[in-house]
N, CA, C and O atoms as a GROMACS GRO file, in nm:
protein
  332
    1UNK      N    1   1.089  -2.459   2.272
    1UNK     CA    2   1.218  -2.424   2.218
    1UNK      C    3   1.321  -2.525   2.268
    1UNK      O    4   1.344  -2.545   2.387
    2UNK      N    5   1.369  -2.575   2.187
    2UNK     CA    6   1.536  -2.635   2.199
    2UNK      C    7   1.610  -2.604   2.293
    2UNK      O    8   1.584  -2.485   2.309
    3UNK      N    9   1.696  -2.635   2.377
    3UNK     CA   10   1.809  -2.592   2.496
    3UNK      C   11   1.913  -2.602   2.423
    3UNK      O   12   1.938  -2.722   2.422
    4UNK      N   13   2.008  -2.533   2.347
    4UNK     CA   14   2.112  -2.588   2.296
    4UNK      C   15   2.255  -2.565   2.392
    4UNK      O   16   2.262  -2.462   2.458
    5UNK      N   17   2.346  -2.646   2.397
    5UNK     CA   18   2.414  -2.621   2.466
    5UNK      C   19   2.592  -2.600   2.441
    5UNK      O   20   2.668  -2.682   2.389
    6UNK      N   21   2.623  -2.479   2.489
    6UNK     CA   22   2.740  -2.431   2.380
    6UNK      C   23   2.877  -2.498   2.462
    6UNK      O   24   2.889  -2.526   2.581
    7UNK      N   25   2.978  -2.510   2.343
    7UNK     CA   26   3.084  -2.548   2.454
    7UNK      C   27   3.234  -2.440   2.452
    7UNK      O   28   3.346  -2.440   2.503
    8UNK      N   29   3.162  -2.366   2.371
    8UNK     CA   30   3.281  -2.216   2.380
    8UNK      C   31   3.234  -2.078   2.344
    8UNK      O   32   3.160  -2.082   2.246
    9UNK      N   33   3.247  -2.008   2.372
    9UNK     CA   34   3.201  -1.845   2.391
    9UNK      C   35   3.219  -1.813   2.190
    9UNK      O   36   3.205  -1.698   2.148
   10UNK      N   37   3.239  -1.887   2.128
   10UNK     CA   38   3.295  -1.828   1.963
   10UNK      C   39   3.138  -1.883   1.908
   10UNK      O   40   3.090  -1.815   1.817
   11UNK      N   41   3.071  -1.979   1.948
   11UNK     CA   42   2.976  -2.032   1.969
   11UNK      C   43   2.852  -1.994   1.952
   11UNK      O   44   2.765  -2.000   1.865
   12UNK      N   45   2.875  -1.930   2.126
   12UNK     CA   46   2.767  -1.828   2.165
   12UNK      C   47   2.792  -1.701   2.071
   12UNK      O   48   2.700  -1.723   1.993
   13UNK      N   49   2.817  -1.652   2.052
   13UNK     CA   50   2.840  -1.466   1.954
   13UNK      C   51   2.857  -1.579   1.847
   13UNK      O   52   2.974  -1.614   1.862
   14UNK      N   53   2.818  -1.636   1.773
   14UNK     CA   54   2.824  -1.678   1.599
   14UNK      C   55   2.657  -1.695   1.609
   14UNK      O   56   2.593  -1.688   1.504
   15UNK      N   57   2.590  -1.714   1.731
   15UNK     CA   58   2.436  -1.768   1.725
   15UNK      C   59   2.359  -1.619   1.804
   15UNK      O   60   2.240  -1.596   1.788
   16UNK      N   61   2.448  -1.534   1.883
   16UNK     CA   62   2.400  -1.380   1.891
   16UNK      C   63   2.404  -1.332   1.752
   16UNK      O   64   2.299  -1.292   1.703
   17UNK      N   65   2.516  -1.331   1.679
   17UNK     CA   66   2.529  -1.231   1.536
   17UNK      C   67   2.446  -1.324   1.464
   17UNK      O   68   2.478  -1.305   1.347
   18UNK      N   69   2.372  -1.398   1.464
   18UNK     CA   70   2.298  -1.451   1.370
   18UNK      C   71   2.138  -1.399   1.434
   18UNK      O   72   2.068  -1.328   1.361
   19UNK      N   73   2.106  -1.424   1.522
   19UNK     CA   74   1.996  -1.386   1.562
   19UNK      C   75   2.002  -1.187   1.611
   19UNK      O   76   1.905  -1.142   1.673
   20UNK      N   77   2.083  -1.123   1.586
   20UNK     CA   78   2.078  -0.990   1.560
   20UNK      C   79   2.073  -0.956   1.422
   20UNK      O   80   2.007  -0.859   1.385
   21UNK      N   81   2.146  -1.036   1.334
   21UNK     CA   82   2.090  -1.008   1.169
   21UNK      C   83   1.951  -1.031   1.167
   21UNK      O   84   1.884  -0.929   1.153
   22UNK      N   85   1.883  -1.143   1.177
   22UNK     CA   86   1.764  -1.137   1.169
   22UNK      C   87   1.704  -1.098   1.238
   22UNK      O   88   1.601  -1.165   1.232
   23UNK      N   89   1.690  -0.998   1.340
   23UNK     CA   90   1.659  -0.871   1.435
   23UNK      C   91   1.583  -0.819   1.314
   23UNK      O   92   1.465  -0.818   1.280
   24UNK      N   93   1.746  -0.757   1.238
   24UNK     CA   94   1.782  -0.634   1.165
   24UNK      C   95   1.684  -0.634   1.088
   24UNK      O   96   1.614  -0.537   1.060
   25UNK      N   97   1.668  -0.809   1.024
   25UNK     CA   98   1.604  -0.829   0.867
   25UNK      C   99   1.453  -0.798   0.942
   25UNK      O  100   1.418  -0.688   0.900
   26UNK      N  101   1.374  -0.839   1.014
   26UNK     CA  102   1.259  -0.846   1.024
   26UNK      C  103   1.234  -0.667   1.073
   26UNK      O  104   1.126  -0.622   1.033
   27UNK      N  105   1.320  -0.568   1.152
   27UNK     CA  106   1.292  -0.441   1.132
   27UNK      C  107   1.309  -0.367   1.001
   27UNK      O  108   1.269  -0.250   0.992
   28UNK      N  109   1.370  -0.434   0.890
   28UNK     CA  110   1.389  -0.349   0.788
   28UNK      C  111   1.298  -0.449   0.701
   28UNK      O  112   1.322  -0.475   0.584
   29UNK      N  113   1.205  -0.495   0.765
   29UNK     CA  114   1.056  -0.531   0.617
   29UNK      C  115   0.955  -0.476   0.708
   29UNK      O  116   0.845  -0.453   0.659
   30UNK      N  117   0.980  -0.446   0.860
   30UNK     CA  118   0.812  -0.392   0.886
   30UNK      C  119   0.870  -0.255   0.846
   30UNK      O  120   0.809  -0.216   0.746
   31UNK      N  121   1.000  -0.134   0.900
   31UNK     CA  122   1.001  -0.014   0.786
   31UNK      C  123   0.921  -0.011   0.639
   31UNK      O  124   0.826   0.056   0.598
   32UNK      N  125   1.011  -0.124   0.574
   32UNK     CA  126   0.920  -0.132   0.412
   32UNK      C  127   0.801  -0.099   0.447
   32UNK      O  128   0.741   0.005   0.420
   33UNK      N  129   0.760  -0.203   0.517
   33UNK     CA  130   0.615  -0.226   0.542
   33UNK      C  131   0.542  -0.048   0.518
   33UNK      O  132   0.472   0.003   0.431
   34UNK      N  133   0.601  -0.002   0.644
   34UNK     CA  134   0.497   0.122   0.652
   34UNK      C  135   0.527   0.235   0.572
   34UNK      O  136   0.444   0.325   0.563
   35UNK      N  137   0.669   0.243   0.495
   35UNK     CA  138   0.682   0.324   0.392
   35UNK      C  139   0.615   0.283   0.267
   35UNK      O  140   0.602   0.365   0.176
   36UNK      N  141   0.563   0.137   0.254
   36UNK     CA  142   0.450   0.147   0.092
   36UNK      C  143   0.308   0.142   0.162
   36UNK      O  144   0.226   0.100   0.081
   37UNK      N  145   0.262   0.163   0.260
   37UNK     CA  146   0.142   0.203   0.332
   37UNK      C  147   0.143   0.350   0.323
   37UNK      O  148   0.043   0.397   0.268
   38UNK      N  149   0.262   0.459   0.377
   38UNK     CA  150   0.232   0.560   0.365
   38UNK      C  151   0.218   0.605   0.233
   38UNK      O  152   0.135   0.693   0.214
   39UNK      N  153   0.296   0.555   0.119
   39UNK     CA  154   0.279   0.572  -0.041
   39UNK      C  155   0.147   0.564  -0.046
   39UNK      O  156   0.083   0.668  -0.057
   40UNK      N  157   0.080   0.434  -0.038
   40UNK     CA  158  -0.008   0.389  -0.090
   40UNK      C  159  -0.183   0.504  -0.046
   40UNK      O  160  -0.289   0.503  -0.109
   41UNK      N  161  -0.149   0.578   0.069
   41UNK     CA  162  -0.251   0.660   0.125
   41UNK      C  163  -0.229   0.793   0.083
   41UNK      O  164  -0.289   0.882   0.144
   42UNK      N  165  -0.166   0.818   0.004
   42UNK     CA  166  -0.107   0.982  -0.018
   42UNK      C  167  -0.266   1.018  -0.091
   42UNK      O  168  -0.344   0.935  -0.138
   43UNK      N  169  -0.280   1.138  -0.085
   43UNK     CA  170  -0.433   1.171  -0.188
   43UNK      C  171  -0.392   1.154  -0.299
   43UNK      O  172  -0.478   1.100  -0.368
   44UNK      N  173  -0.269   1.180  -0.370
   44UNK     CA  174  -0.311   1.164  -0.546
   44UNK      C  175  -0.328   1.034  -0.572
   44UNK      O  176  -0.416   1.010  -0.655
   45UNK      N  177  -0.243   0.900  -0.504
   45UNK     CA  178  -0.244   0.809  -0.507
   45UNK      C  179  -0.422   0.761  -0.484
   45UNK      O  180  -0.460   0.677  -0.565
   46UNK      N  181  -0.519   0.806  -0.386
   46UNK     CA  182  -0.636   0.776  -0.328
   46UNK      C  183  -0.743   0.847  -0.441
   46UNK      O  184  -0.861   0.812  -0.445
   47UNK      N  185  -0.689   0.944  -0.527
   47UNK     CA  186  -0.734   1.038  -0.620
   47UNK      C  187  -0.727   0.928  -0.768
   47UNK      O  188  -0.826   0.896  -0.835
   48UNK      N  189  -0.621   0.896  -0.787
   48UNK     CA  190  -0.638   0.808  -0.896
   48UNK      C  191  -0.680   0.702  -0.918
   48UNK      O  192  -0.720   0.661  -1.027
   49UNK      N  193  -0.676   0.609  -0.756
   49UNK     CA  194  -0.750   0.514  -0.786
   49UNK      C  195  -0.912   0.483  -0.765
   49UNK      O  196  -0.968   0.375  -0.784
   50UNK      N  197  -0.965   0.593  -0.727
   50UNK     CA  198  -1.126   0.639  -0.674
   50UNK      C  199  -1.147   0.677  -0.834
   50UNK      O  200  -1.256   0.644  -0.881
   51UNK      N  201  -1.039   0.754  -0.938
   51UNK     CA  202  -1.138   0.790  -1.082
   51UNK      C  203  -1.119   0.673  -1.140
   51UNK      O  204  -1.223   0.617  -1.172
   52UNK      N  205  -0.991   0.600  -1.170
   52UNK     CA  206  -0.978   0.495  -1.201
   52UNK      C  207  -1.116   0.388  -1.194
   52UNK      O  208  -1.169   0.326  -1.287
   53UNK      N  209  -1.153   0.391  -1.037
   53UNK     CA  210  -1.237   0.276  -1.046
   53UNK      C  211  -1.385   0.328  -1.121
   53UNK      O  212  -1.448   0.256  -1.197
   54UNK      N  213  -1.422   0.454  -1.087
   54UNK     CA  214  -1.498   0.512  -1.165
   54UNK      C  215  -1.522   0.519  -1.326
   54UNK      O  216  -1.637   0.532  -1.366
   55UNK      N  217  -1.408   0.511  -1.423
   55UNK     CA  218  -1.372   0.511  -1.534
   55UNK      C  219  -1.404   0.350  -1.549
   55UNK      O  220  -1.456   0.307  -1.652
   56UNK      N  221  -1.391   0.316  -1.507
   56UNK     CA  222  -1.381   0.134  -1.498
   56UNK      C  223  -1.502   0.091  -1.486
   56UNK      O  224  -1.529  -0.016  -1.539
   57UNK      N  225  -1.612   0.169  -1.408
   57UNK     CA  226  -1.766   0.149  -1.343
   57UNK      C  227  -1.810   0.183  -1.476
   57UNK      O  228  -1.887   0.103  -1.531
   58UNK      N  229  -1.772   0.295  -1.544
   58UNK     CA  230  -1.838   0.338  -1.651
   58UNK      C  231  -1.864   0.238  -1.794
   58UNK      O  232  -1.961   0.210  -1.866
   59UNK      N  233  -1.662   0.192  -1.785
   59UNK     CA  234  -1.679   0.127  -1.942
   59UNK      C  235  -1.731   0.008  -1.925
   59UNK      O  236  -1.775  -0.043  -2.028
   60UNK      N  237  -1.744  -0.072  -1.794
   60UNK     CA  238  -1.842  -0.176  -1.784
   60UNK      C  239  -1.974  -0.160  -1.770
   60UNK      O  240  -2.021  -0.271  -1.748
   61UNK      N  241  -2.064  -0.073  -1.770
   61UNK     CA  242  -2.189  -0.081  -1.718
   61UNK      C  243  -2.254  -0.043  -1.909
   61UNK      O  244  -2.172  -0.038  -2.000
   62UNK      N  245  -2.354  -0.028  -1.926
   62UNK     CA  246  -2.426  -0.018  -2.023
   62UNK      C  247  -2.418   0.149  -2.056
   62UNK      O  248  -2.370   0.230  -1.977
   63UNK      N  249  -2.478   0.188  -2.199
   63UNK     CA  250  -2.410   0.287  -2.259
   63UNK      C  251  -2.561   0.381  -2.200
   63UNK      O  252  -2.560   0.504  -2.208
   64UNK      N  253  -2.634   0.335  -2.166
   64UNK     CA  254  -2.745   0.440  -2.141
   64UNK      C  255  -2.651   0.498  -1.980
   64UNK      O  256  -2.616   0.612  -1.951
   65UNK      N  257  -2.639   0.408  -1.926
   65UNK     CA  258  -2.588   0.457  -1.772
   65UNK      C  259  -2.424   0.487  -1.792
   65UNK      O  260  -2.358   0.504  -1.689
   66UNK      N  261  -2.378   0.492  -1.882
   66UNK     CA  262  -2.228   0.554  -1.901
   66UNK      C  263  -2.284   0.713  -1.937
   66UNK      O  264  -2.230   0.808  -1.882
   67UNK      N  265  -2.389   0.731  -2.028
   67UNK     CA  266  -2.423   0.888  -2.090
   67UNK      C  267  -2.474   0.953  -1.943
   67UNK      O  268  -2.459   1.074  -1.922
   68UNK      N  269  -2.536   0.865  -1.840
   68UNK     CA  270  -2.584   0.923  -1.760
   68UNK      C  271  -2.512   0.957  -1.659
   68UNK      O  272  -2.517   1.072  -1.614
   69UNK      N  273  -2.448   0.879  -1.616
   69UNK     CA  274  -2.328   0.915  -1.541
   69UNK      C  275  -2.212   0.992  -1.585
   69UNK      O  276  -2.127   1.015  -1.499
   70UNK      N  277  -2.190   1.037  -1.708
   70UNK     CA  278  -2.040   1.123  -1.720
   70UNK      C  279  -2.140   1.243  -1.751
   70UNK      O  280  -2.093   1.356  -1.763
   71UNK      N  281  -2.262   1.224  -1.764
   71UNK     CA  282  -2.372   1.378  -1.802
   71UNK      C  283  -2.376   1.466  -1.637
   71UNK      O  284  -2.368   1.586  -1.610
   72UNK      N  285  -2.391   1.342  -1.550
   72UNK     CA  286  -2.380   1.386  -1.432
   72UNK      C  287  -2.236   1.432  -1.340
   72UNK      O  288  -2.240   1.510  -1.244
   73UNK      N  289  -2.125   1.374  -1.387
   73UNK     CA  290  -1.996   1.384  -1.332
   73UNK      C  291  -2.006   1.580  -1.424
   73UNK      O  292  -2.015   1.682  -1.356
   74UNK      N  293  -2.004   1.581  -1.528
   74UNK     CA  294  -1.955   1.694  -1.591
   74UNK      C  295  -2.069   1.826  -1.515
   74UNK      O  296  -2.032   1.931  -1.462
   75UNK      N  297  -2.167   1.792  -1.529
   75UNK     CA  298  -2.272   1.885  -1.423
   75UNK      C  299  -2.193   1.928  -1.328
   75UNK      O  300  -2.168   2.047  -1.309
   76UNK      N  301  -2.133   1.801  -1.242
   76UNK     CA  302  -2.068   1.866  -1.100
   76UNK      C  303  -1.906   1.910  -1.156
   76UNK      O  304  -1.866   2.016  -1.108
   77UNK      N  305  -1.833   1.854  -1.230
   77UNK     CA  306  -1.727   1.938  -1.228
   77UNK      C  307  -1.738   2.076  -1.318
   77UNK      O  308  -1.651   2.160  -1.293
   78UNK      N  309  -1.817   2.103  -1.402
   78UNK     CA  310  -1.862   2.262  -1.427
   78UNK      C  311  -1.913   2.348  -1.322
   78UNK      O  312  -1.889   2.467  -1.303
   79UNK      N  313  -1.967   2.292  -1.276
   79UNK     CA  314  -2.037   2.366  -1.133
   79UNK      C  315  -1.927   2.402  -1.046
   79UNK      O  316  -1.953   2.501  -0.976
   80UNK      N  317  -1.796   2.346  -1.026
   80UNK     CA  318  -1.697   2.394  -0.943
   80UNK      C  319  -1.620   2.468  -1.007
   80UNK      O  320  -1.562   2.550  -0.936
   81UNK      N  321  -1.595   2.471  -1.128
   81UNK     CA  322  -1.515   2.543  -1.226
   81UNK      C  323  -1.610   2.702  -1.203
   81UNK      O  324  -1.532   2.792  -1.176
   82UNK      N  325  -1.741   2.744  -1.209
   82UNK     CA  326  -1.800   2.843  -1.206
   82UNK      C  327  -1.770   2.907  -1.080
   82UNK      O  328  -1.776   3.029  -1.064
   83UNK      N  329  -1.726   2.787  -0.956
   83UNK     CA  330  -1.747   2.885  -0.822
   83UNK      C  331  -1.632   2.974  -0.800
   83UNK      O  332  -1.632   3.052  -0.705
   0.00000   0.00000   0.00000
């Protein structure tokens, strides 16, 4: 690091208030930070993108293993609908 060397106190507090703004700025992006982490983990959020990728597994894979797999998804969600 640099030694800089001040020659009046208006100086020093113009290079404190600058390095306390960017305090501020770098605590208010790790906040962001963990408020779109906690978004991003909520269950519906973890819910849509688990069928999503599922729906996605399906329309890419071949049509014998799409009949077989939504023959099998509907098995298990009737089966919970009965309990």
């Amino acid at each position: 690091m640099i030694k800089k060397s001040y020659s009046s106190i208006d100086e020093i507090n113009r290079d404190l208030n600058i390095l306390r703004l960017k305090r501020d700025i770098h605590y208010q992006k790790v906040f962001r930070s963990v408020d779109i982490v906690k978004q991003e983990l909520t269950p519906d959020v973890l819910l849509r993108r688990s069928v999503g990728s599922m729906v996605n597994y399906i329309k890419s894979s071949g049509s014998f293993q799409a009949f077989i797999i939504t023959t099998i998804l509907k098995q298990i969600f009737n089966r919970r609908k009965q309990k």
